[in-house]
C-alpha positions in Angstrom: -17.2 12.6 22.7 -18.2 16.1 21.9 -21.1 16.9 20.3 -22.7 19.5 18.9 -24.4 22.3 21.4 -28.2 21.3 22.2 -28.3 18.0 21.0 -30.0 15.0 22.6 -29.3 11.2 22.1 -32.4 10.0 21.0 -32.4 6.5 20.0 -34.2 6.3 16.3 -35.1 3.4 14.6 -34.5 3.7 11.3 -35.5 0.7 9.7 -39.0 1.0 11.1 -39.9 3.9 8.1 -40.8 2.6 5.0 -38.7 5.3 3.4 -35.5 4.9 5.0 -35.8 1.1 4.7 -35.3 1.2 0.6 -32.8 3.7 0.7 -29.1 2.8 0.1 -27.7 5.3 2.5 -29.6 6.6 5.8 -28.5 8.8 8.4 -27.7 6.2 10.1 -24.8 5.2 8.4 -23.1 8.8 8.0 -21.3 10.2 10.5 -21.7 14.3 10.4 -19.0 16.5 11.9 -19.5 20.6 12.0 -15.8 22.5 12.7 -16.7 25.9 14.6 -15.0 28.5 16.5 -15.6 28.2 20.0 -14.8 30.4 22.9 -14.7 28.0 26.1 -11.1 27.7 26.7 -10.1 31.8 28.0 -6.2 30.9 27.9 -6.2 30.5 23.8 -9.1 32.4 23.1 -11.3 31.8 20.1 -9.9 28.0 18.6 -11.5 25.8 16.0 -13.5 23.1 17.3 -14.9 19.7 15.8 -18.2 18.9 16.9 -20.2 15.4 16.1 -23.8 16.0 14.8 -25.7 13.1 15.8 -28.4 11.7 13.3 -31.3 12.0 15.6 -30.7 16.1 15.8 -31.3 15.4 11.9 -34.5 14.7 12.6 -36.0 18.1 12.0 -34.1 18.8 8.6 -35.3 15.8 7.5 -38.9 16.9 6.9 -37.8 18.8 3.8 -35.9 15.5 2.6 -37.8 15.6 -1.3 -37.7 19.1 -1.9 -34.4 18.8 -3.9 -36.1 16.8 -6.8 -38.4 19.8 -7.3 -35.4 22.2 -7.0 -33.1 21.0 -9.6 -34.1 22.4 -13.6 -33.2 19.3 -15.1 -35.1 20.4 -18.1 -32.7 23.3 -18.5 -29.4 21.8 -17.8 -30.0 18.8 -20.3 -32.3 17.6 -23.1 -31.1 14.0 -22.9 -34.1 12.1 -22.2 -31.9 9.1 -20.6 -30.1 11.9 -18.5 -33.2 13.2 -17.2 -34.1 10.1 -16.0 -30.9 9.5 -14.8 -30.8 12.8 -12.6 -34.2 11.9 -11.1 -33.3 8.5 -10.2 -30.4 10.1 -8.2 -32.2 12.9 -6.8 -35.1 10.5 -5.8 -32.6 8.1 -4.0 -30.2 10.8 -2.4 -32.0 13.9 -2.0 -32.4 13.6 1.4 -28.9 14.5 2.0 -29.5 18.0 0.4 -30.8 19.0 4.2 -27.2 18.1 5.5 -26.2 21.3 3.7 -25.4 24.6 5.7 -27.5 27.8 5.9 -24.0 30.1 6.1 -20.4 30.9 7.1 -19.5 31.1 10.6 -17.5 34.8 10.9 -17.7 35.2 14.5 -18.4 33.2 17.9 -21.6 35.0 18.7 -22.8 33.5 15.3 -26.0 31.3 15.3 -25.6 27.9 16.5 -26.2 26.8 12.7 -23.6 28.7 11.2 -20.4 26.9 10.7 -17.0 27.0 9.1 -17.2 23.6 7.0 -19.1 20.4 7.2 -17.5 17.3 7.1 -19.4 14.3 6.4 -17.9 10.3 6.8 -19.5 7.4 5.3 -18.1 4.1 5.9 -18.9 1.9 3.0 -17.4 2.6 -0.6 -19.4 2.0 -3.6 -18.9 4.0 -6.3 -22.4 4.4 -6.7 -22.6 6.6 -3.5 -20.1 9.8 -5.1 -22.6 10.6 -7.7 -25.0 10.4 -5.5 -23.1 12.7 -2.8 -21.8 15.4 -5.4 -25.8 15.7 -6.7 -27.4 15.9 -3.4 -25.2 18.1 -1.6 -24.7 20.6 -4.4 -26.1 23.7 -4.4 -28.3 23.4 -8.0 -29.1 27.6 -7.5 -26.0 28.5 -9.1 -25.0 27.3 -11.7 -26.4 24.2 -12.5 -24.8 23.4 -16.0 -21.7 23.2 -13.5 -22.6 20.8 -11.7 -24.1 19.0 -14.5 -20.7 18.9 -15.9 -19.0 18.3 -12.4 -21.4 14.7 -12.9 -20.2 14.1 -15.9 -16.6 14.8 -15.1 -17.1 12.3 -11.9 -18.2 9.3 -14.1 -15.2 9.8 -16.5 -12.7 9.4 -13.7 -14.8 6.5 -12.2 -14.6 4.9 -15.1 -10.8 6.1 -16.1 -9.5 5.4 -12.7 -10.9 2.4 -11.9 -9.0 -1.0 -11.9 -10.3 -4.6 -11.9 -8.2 -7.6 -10.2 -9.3 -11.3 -9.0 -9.8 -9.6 -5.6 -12.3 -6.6 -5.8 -12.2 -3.4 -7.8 -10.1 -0.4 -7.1 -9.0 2.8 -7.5 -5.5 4.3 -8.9 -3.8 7.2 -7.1 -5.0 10.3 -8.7 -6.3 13.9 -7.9 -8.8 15.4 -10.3 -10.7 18.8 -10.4 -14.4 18.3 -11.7 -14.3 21.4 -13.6 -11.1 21.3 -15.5 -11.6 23.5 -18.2 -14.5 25.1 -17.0 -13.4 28.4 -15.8 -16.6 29.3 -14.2 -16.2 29.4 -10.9 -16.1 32.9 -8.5 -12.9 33.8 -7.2 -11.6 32.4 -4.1 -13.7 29.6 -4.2 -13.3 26.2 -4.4 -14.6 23.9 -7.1 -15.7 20.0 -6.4 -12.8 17.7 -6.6 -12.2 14.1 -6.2 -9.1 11.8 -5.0 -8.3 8.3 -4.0 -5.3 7.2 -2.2 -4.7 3.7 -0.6 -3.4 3.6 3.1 -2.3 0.8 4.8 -4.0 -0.7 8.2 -4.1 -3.5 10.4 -7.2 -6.1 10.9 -7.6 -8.8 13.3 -7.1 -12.7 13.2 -10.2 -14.8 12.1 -13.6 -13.1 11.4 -14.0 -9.5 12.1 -15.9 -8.1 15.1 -19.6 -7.6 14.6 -20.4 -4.1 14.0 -21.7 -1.5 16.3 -24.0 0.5 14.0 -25.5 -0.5 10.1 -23.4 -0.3 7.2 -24.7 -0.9 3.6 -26.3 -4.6 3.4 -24.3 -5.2 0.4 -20.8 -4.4 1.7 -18.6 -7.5 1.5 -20.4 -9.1 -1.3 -18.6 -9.5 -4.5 -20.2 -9.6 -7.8 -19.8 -9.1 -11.5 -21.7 -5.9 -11.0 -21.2 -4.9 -7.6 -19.6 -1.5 -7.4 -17.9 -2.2 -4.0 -14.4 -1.5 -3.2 -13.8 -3.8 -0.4 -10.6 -4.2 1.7 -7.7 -6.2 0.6 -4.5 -7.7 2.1 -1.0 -6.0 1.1 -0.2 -9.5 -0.4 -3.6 -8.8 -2.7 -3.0 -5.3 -3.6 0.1 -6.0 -5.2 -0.7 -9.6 -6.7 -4.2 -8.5 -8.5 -4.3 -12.0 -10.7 -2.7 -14.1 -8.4 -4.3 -16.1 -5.3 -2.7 -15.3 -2.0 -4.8 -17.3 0.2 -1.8 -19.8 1.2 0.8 -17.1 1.7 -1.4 -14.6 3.7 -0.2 -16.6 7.0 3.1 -15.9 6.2 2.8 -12.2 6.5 5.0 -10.2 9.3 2.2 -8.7 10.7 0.8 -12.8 11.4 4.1 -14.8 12.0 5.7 -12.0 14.6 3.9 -11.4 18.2 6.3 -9.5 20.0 3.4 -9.0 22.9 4.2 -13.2 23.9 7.1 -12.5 25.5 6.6 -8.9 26.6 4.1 -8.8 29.5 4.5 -4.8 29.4 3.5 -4.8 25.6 0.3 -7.4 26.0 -1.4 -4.9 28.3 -0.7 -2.3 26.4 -1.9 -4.3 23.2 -5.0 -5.2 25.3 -6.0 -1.8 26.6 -5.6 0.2 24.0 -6.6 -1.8 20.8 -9.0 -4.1 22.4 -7.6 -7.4 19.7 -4.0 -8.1 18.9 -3.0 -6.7 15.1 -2.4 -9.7 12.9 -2.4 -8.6 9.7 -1.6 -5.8 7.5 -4.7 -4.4 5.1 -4.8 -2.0 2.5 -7.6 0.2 2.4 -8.7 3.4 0.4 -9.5 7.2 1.2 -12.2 8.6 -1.1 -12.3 12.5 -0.9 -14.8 13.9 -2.5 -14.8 18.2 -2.0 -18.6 19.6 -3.0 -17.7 23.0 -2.4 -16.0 25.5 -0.4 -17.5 24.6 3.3 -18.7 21.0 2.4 -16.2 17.2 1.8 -17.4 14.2 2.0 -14.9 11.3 2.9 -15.3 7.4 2.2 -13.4 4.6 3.9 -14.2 0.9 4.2 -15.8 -0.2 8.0 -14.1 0.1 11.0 -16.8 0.1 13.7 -15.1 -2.9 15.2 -12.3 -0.9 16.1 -12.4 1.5 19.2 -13.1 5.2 19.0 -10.8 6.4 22.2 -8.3 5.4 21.7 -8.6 6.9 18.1 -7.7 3.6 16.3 -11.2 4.4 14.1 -10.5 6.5 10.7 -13.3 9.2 11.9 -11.9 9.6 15.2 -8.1 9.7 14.1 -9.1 12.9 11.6 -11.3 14.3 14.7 -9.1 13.4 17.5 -5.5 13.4 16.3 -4.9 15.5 12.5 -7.5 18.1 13.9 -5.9 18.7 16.8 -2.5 19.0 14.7 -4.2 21.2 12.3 -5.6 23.6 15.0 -2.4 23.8 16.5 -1.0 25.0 12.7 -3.8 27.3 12.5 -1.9 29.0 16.1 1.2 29.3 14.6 0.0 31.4 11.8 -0.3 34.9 11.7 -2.3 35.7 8.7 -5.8 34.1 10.4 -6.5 31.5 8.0 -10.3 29.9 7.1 -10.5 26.7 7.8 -12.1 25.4 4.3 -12.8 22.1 2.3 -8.7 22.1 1.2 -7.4 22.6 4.8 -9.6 19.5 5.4 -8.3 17.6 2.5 -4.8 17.4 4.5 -6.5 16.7 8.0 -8.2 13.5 6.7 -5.3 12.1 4.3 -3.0 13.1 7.8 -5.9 11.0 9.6 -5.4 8.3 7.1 -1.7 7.9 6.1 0.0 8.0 9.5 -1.9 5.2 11.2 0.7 3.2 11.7 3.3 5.8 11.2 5.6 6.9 14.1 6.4 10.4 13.2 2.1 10.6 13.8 1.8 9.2 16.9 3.9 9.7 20.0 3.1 6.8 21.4 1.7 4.2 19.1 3.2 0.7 20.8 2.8 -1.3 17.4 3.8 1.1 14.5 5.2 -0.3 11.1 9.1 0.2 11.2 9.1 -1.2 14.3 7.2 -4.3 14.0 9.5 -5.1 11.0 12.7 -4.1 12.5 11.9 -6.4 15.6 11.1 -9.0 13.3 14.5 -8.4 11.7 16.3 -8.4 14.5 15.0 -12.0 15.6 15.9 -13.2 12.2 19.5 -11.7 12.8 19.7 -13.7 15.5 18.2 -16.8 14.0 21.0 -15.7 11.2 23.6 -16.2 13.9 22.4 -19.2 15.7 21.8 -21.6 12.4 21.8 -20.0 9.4 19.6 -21.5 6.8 17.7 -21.5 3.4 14.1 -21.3 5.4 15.8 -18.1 7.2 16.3 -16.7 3.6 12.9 -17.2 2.3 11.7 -16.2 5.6 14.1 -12.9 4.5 12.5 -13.0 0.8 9.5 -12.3 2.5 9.8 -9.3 4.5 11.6 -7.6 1.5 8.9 -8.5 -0.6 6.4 -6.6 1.5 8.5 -3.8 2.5 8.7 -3.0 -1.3 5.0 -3.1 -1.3 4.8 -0.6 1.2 7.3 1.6 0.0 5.9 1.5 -3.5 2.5 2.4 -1.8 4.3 5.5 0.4 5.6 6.4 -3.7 2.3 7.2 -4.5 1.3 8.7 -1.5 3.8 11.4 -1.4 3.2 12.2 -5.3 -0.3 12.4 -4.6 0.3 14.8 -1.3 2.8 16.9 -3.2 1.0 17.3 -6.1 -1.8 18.8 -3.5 0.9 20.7 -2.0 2.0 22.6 -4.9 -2.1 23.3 -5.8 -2.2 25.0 -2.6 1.0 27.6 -3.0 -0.3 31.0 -1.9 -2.9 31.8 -4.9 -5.2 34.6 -3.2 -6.8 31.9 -1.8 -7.6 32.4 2.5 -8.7 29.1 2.9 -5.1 27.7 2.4 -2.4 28.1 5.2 1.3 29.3 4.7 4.2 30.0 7.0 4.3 32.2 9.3 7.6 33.7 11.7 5.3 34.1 14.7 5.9 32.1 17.7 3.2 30.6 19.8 3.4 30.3 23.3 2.4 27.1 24.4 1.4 26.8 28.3 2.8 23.9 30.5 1.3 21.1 31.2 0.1 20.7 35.1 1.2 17.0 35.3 3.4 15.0 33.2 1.1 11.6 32.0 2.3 8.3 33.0 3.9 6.3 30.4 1.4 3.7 30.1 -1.6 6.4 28.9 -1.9 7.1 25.4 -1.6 11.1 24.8 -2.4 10.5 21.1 0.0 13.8 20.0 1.8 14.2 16.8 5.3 14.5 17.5 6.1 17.3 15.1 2.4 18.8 14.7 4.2 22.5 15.3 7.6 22.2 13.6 6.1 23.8 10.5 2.9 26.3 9.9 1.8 24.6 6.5 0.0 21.0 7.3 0.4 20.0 3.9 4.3 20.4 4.1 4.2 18.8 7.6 2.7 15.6 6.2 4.9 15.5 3.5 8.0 15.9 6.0 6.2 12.7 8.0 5.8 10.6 4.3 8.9 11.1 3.5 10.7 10.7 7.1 8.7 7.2 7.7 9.5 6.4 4.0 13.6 7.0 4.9 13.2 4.2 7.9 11.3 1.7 5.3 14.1 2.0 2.8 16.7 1.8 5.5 15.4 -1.6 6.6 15.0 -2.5 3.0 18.8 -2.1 2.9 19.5 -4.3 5.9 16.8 -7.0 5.0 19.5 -7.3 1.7 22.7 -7.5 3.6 21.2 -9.8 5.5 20.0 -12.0 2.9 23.5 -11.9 1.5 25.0 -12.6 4.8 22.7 -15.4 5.3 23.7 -17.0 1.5 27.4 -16.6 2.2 26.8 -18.8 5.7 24.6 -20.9 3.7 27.4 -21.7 1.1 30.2 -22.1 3.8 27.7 -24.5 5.3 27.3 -25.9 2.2 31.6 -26.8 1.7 31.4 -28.8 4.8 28.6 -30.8 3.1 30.5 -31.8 0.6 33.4 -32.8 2.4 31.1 -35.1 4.1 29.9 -36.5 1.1 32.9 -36.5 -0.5 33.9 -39.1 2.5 31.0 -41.2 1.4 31.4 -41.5 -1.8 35.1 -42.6 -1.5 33.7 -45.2 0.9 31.3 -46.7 -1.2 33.5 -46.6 -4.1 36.1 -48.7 -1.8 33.5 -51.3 -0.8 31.4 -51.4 -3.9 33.6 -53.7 -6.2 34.2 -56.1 -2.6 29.9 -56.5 -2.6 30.7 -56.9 -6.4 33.1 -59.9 -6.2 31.7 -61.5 -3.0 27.9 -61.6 -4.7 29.2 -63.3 -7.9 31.7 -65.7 -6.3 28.6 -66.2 -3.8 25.9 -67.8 -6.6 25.3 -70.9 -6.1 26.2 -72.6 -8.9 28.4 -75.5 -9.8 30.8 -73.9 -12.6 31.4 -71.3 -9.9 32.1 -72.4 -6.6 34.8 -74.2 -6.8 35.2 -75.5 -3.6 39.6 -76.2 -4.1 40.7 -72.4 -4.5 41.4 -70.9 -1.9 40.4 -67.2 -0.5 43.5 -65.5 -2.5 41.5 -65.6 -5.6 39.1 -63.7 -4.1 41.1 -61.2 -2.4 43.6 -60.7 -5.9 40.5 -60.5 -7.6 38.6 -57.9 -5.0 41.8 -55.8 -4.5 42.5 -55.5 -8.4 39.2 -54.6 -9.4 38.8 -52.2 -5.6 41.9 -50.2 -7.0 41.6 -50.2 -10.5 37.3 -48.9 -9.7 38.8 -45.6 -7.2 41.9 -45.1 -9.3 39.3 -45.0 -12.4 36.6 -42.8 -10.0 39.4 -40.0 -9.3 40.6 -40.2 -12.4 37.0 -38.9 -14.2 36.9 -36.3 -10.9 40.2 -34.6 -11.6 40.4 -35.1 -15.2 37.4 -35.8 -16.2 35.9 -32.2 -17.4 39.5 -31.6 -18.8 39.4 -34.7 -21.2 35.7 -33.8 -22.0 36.4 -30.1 -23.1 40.1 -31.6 -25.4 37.4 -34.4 -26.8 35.0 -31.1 -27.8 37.5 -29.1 -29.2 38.9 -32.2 -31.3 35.8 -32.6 -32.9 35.0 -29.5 -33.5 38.2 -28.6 -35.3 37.8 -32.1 -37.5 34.5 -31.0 -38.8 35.8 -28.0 -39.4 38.8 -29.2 -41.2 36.3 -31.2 -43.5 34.5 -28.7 -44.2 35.1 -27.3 -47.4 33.9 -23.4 -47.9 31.0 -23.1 -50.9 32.1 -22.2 -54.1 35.7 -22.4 -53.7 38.2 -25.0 -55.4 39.7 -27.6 -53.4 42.9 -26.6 -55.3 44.3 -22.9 -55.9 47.4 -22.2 -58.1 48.9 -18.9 -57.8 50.3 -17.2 -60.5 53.5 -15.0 -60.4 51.8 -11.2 -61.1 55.3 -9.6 -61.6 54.2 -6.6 -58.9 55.1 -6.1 -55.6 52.5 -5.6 -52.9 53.0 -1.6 -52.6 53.3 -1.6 -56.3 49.7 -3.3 -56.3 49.0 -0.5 -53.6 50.6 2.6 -56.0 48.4 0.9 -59.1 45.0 1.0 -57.4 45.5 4.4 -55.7 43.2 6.9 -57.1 44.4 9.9 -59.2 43.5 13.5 -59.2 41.1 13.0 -62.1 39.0 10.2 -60.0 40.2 7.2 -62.3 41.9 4.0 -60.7 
């Protein structure tokens, strides 16, 4: 892992000061990334770079970690006594994160180490609580501090606007919103705070999750009345909010199919690169949360469990994957573009939205139209071998979820366009556009075996813009989902025709069964009641002709009588309706009318009648 130039790992131990022990959020728990132009590589010349800060290089910032409470005029920007207090509170809890800001702009490589082109900074726990915090501490309150007053106030109206409420955790709804709507304050060229939330789906592992490789927020995972935690939720939970899913998670696609027990290949694949087999399929959400120009904060639920090489983490998919794919866009344009807090706003949701996409990996092994078309294509053969009413439920199912996910890519690509169409040429250099140059790319010196992952996006150079590129991917990924949505339903249809057919030859069989019990039903009849033992009944001089003319009579008369009512008998039941409905009908007199009407001669013709009450040219009949 790269890091950034001088830096040391120093093991620190948080927890042992007093002040970092009451604090919600510690270094320890953010992960800081610095983009910079480097000038190692002499074939490309100067390229962006992604560096890792680690938290014990923090160390000497940190000194100055309360000098933003004393910086802030909260006097000035409010008179709200509650507000005050409120501000403090804030500032006194996440002020420390005010020395995470940077002293400049990188321009050059021969820059000071400490200059950069943007900051990007990762938590991995998302309360609520923590975006307020962010947006106040990493502000700069020297200009213009009404603005970010109102930036604060803007961020608690769409907290409390956007989010939702359901039997399994809070939430937020899809949405994109600019803190200082309506302001019109801010310079030229740059780039106000912002705020969006998008869901993105992920895989988990079966039974209780890995322990966790570094500290997360104590109170992650616990759910309360007044807990602000979003946590993680199934697909089955994001969709059902009121509804309890616990006895139908097992039956999820991700859970029943395991493609890797009969694929030796696959299971060392599955093992080497993932480290646990996927199981289930997770929703999760992407906070972004843009303070200004050169700094965004992102916030995803915990994945420390998860390996960092291969990139399966969401930190080191943005780093190690969308970067890269945005660095190459940044080659194919010819306008030298600044990388900014808006060209970061694609590389994270690129990060996030196309982890289990193919057209983001080359070489993902488990992606999602593939695990549900090879689940498909073992219940086409299931269809073929003994078709069924547990292979349609079983059918039911995976339509059900693939209209989950395709509802969730819905959102996804209205979200990305509507980000796409924010960042049309506008002036604005931090935002990249087409470009007709070509870029050489050099070849590679050996060709990688097919078992190592090369982590590249397939089409990270077919187009210059990133934003456009990830909305091609959305909506190519979201063409396969709906195209196995369409065979999942001719399946299902397929599978009820065979069922019904199935169903035919059923009822000849019990069509046979029923005539034979008719048959034999009026023989036990007349051989139980010739069989009671009493004296008025046996008759011990008849013979067994009685029986037999008796039996035989009654047998016939019973099946003639049986197939009678089964030919005829819905026939005679319809006449006997209509019958009666046409006598009560018939005596049924209408209200108000004699039972008895005379007609009287009138002496006019019909069209004389017609000629009378015609109108004339005066209006009178």
């Amino acid at each position: 892992m790269d890091h950034a130039k001088g830096s040391t790992p120093v093991q620190v131990d948080w927890q042992a000061d007093a002040y970092w022990r009451n604090r919600r959020l510690t270094p320890a728990q953010i992960q800081v990334h610095d983009i910079r132009l480097e000038g190692w590589r002499s074939d490309v010349g100067e390229f962006l770079e992604m560096r890792e800060v680690l938290s014990s290089t923090l160390l000497p910032d940190l000194e100055k970690r309360d000098h933003l409470l004393d910086r802030i005029p909260i006097e000035q920007v409010t008179n709200n006594r509650s507000e005050q207090n409120h501000l403090r509170a804030l500032a006194a809890e996440y002020g420390w994160m005010n020395c995470l800001r940077g002293r400049g702009v990188q321009e050059k490589i021969s820059d000071p180490a400490d200059l950069r082109k943007c900051r990007w900074i990762h938590i991995s726990s998302k309360f609520s609580d923590y975006l307020s915090g962010c947006l106040l501490a990493l502000s700069d309150w020297t200009v213009n501090p009404a603005d970010k007053l109102a930036a604060l106030h803007q961020l608690d109206h769409s907290i409390n606007s956007q989010e939702r409420f359901s039997k399994h955790g809070r939430y937020f709804a899809p949405f994109v919103q600019n803190l200082l709507e309506g302001q019109g304050t801010a310079p030229d060229g740059d780039e106000g705070p912002m705020l969006l939330s998008v869901p993105f789906l992920d895989w988990t592992v079966e039974g209780k999750t890995p322990p966790l490789r570094f500290q997360v927020d104590p109170r992650e995972g616990y759910q309360s009345g007044r807990s602000s935690a979003h946590s993680l939720r199934s697909l089955l939970q994001h969709f059902y909010r009121l509804e309890d899913t616990t006895d139908r998670e097992p039956q999820q696609v991700f859970t029943r199919h395991k493609p890797w027990q009969t694929d030796r290949s696959l299971d060392l694949k599955v093992r080497r690169w993932y480290g646990h087999y996927p199981t289930s399929l997770n929703v999760d959400e992407l906070w972004i949360l843009v303070i200004d120009e050169r700094h965004i904060v992102t916030f995803s639920s915990n994945q420390s469990w998860k390996s960092r090489w291969p990139p399966l983490q969401l930190s080191a998919r943005i780093m190690e994957v969308s970067f890269r794919g945005m660095r190459n866009a940044f080659l194919n344009s010819s306008n030298d573009p600044d990388y900014t807090s808006s060209t970061h706003i694609v590389t994270a949701l690129s990060g996030a939205l196309g982890m289990l996409h193919r057209s983001f990996w080359a070489d993902i092994t488990l992606c999602l139209s593939d695990r549900y078309a090879s689940y498909l294509g073992h219940l086409q053969y299931r269809l073929h071998r003994s078709p069924s009413t547990k292979l349609v439920m079983d059918l039911l199912q995976v339509q059900e979820e693939l209209n989950i996910i395709i509802q969730i890519m819905k959102q996804q690509m209205e979200l990305v366009t509507s980000l796409h169409d924010s960042f049309k040429p506008s002036g604005n250099p931090g935002r990249l556009h087409g470009s007709p140059r070509n870029h050489q790319y050099g070849r590679s010196g050996t060709i990688p075996r097919s078992d190592i992952a090369t982590y590249r996006q397939l089409s990270f150079s077919h187009l210059s813009d990133p934003a456009a590129q990830l909305l091609e991917n959305l909506q190519r990924e979201y063409a396969d989902l709906c195209d196995l949505r369409e065979n999942s339903n001719a399946l299902i249809n397929r599978t009820i025709q065979l069922v019904n057919i199935r169903l035919e030859d059923h009822g000849k069989a019990i069509l046979i069964f029923t005539i034979v019990t008719i048959i034999f039903l009026p023989l036990s009849f007349v051989s139980s009641f010739f069989g009671m033992n009493f004296s008025d009944i046996r008759d011990m001089e008849t013979t067994q002709r009685l029986f037999w003319t008796i039996a035989g009579s009654l047998t016939v008369g019973t099946v003639g009588f049986a197939l009678f009512l089964a030919f005829y008998g819905a026939a005679i039941m319809d006449w006997f309706n209509t019958w009666r409905d046409n006598r009560k009908r018939r005596a049924r007199k209408p209200d108000g009318m004699p039972g008895h009407r005379t007609r009287h001669p009138s002496g006019v013709r019909n069209f004389e009648v017609l000629d009378a009450l015609r109108p004339r040219q005066n209006g009178v009949f």
